[in-house]
C-alpha positions in Angstrom: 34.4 34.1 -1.1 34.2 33.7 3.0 30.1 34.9 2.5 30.0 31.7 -0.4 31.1 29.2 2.1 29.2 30.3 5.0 26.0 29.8 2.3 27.1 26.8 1.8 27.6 25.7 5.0 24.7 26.7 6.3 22.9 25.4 3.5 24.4 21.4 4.2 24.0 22.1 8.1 20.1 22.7 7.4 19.6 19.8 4.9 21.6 17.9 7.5 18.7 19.2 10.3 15.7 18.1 8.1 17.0 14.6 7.6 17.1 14.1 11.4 14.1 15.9 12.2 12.4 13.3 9.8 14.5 10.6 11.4 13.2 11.6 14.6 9.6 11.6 13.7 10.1 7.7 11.9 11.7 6.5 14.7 8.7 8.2 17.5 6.5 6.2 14.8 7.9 2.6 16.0 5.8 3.1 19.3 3.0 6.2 18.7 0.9 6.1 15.8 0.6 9.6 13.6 -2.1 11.6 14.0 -2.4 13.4 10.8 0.1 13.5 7.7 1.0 16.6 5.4 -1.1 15.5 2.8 -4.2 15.1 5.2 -3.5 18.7 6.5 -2.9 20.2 3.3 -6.7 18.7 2.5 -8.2 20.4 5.8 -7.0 23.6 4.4 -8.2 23.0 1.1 -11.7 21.9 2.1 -11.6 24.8 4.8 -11.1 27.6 1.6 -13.4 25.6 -0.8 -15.9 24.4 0.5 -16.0 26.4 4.4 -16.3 23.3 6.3 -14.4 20.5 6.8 -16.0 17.1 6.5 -13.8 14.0 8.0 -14.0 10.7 8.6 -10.7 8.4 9.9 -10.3 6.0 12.8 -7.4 4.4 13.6 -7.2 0.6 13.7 -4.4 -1.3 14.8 -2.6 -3.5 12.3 -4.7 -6.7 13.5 -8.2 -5.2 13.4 -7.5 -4.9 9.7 -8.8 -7.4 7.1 -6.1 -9.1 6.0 -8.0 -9.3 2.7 -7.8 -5.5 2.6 -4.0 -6.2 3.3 -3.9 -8.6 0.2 -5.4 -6.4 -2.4 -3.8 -3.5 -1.6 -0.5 -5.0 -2.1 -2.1 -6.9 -4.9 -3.1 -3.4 -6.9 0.0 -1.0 -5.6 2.9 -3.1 -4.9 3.2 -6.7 -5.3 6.7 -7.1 -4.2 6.0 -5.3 -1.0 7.3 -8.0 1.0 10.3 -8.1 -0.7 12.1 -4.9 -1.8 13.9 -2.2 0.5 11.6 1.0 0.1 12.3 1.0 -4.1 11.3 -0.6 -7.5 14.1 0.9 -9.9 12.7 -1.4 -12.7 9.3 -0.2 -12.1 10.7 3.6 -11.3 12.4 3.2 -15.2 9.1 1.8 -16.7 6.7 4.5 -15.6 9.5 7.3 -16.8 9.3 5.5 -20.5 5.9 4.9 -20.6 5.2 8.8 -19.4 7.4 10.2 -22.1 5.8 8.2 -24.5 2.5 9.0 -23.3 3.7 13.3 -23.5 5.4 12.4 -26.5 1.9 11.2 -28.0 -0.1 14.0 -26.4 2.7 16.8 -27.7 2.1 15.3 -31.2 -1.7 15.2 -30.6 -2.0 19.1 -29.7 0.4 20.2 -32.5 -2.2 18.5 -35.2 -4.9 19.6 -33.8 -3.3 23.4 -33.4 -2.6 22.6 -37.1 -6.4 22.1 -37.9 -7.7 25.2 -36.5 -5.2 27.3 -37.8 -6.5 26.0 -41.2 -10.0 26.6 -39.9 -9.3 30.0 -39.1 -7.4 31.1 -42.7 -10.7 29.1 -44.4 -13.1 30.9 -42.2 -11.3 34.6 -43.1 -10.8 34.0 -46.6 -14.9 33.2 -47.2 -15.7 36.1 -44.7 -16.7 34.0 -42.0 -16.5 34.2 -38.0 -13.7 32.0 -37.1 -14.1 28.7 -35.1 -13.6 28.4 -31.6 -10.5 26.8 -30.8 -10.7 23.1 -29.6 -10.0 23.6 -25.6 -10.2 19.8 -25.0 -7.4 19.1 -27.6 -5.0 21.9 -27.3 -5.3 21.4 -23.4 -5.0 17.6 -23.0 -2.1 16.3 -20.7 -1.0 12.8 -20.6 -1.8 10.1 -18.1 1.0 9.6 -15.5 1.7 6.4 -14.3 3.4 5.7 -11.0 5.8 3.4 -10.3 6.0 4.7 -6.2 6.0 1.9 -3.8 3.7 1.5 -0.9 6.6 2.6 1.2 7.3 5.8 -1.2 3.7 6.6 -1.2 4.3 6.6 2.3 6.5 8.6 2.3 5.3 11.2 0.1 1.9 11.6 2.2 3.7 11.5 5.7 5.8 14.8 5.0 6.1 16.1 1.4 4.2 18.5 -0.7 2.2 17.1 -4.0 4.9 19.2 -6.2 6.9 17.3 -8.9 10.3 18.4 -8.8 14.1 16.3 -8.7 14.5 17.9 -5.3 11.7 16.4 -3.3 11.7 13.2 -5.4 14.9 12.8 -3.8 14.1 13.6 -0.1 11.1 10.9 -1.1 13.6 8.7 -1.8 15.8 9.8 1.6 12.4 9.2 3.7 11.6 5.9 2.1 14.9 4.4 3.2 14.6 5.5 6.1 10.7 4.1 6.8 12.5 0.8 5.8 15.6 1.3 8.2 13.7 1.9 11.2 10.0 0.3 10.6 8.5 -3.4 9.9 6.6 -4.0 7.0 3.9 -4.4 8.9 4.4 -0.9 10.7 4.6 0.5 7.7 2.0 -1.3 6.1 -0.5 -0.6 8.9 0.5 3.3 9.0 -0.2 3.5 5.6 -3.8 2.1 5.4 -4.6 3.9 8.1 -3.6 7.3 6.9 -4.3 6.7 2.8 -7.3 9.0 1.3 -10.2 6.8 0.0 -12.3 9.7 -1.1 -12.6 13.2 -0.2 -12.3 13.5 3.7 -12.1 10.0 3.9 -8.6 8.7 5.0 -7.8 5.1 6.4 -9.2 1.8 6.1 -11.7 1.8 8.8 -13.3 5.2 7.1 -13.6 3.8 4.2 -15.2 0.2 4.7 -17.9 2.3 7.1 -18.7 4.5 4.4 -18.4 2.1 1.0 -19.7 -1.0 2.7 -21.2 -0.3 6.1 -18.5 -2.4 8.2 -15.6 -2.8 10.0 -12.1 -2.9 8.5 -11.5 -6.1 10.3 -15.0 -7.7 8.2 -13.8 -6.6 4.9 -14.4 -10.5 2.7 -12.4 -9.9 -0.2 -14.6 -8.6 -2.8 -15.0 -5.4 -0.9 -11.2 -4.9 -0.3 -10.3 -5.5 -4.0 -12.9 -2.4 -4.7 -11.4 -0.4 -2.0 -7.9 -1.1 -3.7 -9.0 0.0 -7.0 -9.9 3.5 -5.7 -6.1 4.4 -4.5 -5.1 5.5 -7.2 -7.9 8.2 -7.7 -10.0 8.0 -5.0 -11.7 11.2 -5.6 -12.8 10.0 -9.0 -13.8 6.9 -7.8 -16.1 8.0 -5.0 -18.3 9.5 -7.4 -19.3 6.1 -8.7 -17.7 3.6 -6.1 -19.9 0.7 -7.8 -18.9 1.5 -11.3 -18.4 -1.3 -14.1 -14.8 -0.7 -13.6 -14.3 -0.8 -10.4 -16.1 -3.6 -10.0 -14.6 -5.6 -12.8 -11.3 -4.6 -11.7 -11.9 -5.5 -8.4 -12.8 -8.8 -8.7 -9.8 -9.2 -10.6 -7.9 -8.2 -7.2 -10.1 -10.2 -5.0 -9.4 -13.6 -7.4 -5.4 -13.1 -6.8 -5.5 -12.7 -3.1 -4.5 -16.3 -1.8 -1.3 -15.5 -4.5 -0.3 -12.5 -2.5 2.5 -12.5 0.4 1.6 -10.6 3.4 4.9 -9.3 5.2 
């Protein structure tokens, strides 16, 4: 029973440790910018093993030398009560877990028809002596679309220290490190760490990366239909590189770009 407790204690004592490690890194944040976040190293590794070279584009721009149109639209297309909240949207948090069990729920029912067909297929196919189809990959192997409901602060968050895994566990340090960006940072601090660390396509992390490579200028000369396409790509900026000019993106975007006057800058 002694051995359970000293487990246990040692367990609390280390969760206790990571919290202030990651206290201590927010609060070094106040005055020196980060130089690279988990995410973006977990990406070096990844294009390292893929691809054997590492292609990379980010430059750092201080919260002023960014387009406040840029500014707009991202809060616009990822969080428009930014200003507002303390790190988290429980209303929105709720809303995207319904609307992803409904989306599995759809998908589950999806798969189990279409594992239905084929295995009607197949007892057609062998009762008239013929070769049996080939199951239907794209059916049996779809997966629903997940929505987010993550704030700019837990995105954030998320990128800044944590792994891409989906568990309870690190959703809950996410939660742990969001309040405590909010305790210790300004909105603007947190918005200007964020833009310039987020990935806009593959190797391509920040603001000022991104409006180089998509439009050939500055972060700070961003007008606001480029930053409304620039904030349509967060969500899936690897998908959206590919066609960055798309009639979505574009369409989208201009959608952004209409609302900006609307939106509330911290």
């Amino acid at each position: 029973m002694r051995n359970v407790w000293r487990i246990v204690v040692l367990i609390v004592l280390g969760g206790l440790s990571l919290q202030l490690y990651f206290l201590a890194r927010i609060a070094l944040m106040t005055v020196v910018d980060p130089q690279s976040t988990t995410f973006q190293r977990s990406e070096v590794f990844r294009l390292a093993r893929d691809n054997h070279q590492v292609l990379w584009s980010q430059e750092w721009r201080p919260y002023d030398e960014i387009s406040d149109n840029l500014k707009r639209a991202v809060i616009a297309s990822e969080d428009a009560n930014f200003a507002d909240h303390s790190g988290v949207e429980w209303d929105a948090l709720e809303n995207a877990w319904k609307r992803n069990n409904q989306a599995q729920a759809r998908v589950d029912k999806a798969r189990a028809q279409a594992q239905a067909r084929y295995e009607r297929a197949v007892a057609r196919a062998q009762a008239r002596g013929r070769k049996p189809p080939e199951p239907p990959a794209r059916a049996l192997g779809a997966t629903p679309k997940v929505i987010g409901g993550s704030t700019i602060t837990q995105q954030l968050a998320k990128n800044l220290f944590l792994s891409g895994e989906r568990n309870f566990l690190r959703k809950g340090q996410e939660f742990a490190i969001t309040f405590m960006l909010e305790g210790l940072l300004s909105k603007e601090r947190i918005l200007g760490v964020y833009l310039n660390n987020v990935e806009w396509g593959e190797g391509i992390f920040g603001a000022q990366a991104a409006a180089r490579h998509y439009f050939r200028v500055d972060a700070s000369q961003l007008s606001a239909t480029p930053a409304g396409r620039l904030a349509v790509m967060l969500p899936a900026p690897k998908r959206f590189e590919k066609n960055p000019h798309s009639a979505y993106v574009a369409g989208r975007g201009a959608t952004i770009a209409a609302r900006l006057q609307g939106v509330e800058l911290p």
